[in-house]
N, C-alpha and C positions, 0 to 999 in steps of 0.2 A: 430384680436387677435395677429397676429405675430408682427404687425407693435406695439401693446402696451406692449409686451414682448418685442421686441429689443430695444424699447425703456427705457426701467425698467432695462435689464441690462446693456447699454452705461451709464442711470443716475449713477451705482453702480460701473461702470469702470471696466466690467468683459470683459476678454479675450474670455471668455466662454460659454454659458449658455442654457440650456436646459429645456424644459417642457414637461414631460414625465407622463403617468397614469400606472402607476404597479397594478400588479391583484392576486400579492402573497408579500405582502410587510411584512413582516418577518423574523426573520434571519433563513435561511435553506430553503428557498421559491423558489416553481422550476417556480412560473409564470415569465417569464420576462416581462421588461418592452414596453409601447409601445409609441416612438417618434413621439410627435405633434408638437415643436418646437424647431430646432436648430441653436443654431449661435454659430460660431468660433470654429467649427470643424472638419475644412476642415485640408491638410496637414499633418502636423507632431502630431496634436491634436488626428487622425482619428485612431489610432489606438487606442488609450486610451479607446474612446467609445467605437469602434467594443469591447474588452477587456470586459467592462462594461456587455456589452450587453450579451457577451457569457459565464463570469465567474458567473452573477448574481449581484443584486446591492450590498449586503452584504461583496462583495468582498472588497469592500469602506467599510474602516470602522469606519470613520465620518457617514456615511447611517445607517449602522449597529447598530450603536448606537443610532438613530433615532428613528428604529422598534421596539427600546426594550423600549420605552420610555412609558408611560399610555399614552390611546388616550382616546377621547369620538367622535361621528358620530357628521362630524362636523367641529371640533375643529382644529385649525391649530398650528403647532409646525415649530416653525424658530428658527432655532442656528447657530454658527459660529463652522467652525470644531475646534478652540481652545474647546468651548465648550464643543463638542462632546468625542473628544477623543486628549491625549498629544499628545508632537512631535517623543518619539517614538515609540507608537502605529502605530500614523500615517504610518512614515519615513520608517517603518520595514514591514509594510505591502505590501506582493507580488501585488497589483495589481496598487497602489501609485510605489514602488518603479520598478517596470519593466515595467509599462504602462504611469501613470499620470504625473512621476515626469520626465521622457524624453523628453516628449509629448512639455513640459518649462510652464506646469501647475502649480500650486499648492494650493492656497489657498483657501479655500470656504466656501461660506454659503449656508445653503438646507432650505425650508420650504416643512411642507408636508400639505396636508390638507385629512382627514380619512371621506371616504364614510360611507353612512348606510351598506353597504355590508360587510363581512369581508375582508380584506384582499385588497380591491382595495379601492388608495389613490393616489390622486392627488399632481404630485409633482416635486418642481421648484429647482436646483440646479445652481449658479453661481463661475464660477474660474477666480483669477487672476494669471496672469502670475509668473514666479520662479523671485524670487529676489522682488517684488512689495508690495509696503506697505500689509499688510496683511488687511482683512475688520475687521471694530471695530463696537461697538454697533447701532451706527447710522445706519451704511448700515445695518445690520440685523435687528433694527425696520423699514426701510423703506421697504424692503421686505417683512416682517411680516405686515405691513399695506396693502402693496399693494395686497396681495394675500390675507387677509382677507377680503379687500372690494369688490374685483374683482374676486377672485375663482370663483363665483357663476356663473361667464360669460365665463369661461375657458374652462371647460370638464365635462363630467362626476358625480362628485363626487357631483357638486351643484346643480344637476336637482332635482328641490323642489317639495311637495306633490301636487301642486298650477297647476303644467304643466309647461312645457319648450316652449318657444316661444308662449305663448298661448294656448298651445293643452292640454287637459287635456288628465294621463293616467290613466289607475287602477294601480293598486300596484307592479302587478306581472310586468305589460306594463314595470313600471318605473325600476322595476329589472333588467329586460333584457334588456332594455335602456342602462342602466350603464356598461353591464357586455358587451354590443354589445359594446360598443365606448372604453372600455378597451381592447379591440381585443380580445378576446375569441368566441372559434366557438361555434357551437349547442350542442357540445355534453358536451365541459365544461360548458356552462353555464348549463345545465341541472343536472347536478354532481353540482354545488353550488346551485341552486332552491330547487335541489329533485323533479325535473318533467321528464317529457318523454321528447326524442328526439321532437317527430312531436308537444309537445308543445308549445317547445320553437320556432318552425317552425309556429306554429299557430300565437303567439304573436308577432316576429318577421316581417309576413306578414299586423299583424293590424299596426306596428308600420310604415311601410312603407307606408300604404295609410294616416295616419294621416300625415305623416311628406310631402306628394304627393315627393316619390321617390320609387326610382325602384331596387337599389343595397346598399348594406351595407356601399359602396366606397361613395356613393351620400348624405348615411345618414352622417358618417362622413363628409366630408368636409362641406356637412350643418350647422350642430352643430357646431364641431371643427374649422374648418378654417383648414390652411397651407393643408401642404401637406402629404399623405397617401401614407404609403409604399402599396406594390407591395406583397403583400402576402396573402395565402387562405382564415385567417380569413376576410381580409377586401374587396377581393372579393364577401366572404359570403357563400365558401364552408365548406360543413360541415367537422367536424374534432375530 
């Protein structure tokens, strides 16, 4: 999966680019997001994300205007931030103007693609550098192609009623499925099901003998690919 990401955004000629699953995608949403795929955000880039990560995505308000947009479970939304919001919306915005626009980022396109779940949505954003042609319609239908034909291989959001990798689950399986690989621990997902703690603990244990793994860290990189931060949900303590 990383190696078909990086290579989708060198085709697009982004400085940037990330593929992230958010589990409160909203404007006012206190989920954050959680990183399965990052390029060119090392250095002077790294604070923009850290910024992202701890103001909320909304903070962006190309994003922002994203969440407010109709969805239907499913359905995938790709715009260019001209699109999204002017220059200066953009320009005036504290987390673009104190974080992004230092950073020598600026220009982007997001595609999102919206789960059956509320709230958790599958979602690819790329930037080009400050001063660089900006992206024009082409690079946001080829985005929008690529992530409509290939989400379903990505994360999360595309695990069909049919079983992922072959495994067939029940309904509630596939819930906690989604809601496990968007990093939320036992006790959120339980508050979005409307079940009990030792539940979601029940379903959680079937899902690990179907998938033959042992840790929440082992189911992610399964499914997901790249790499798994280092944090309780994806340890698998509860929370």
């Amino acid at each position: 999966m990383r190696h078909l990401l990086s290579g989708v955004f060198r085709i697009l000629g982004a400085e940037a680019g990330a593929f992230v699953l958010e589990r409160d995608f909203r404007p006012g949403g206190h989920g954050q997001f959680t990183a399965i795929v990052l390029e060119g955000w090392e250095g002077s880039a790294l604070p923009a994300l850290e910024a992202l990560q701890r103001m909320g995505s909304d903070s962006n308000p190309a994003i922002r205007s994203l969440m407010e947009r109709p969805s239907n479970p499913g359905a995938v939304i790709t715009a260019m931030r001209q699109e999204l919001v002017g220059d200066r919306t953009w320009y005036d915005a504290p987390y673009v103007e104190h974080f992004l626009y230092p950073s020598g980022l600026d220009d982007s396109v997001y595609s999102s693609r919206w789960s059956r779940l509320p709230g958790v949505v599958q979602c690819i954003g790329v930037y080009r550098g400050r001063g660089r042609h900006p992206f024009d319609a082409a690079d946001r239908e080829l985005l929008h192609l690529f992530h409509t034909e290939w989400g379903t291989l990505l994360g999360a959001p595309g695990i069909t009623g049919d079983g992922a990798y072959g495994i067939r689950l029940s309904r509630r399986e596939r819930q906690t499925l989604e809601l496990l690989l968007a990093g939320l621990g036992d006790k959120q997902i339980a508050a979005q099901l409307g079940i009990s703690r030792f539940t979601v603990n029940q379903y959680t244990k079937s899902i690990y003998r179907r998938f033959e793994v042992n840790s929440r860290v082992a189911l992610i990189v399964r499914l997901l690919g790249g790499e798994v931060r280092d944090t309780p949900e994806a340890r698998g303590d509860r929370c």
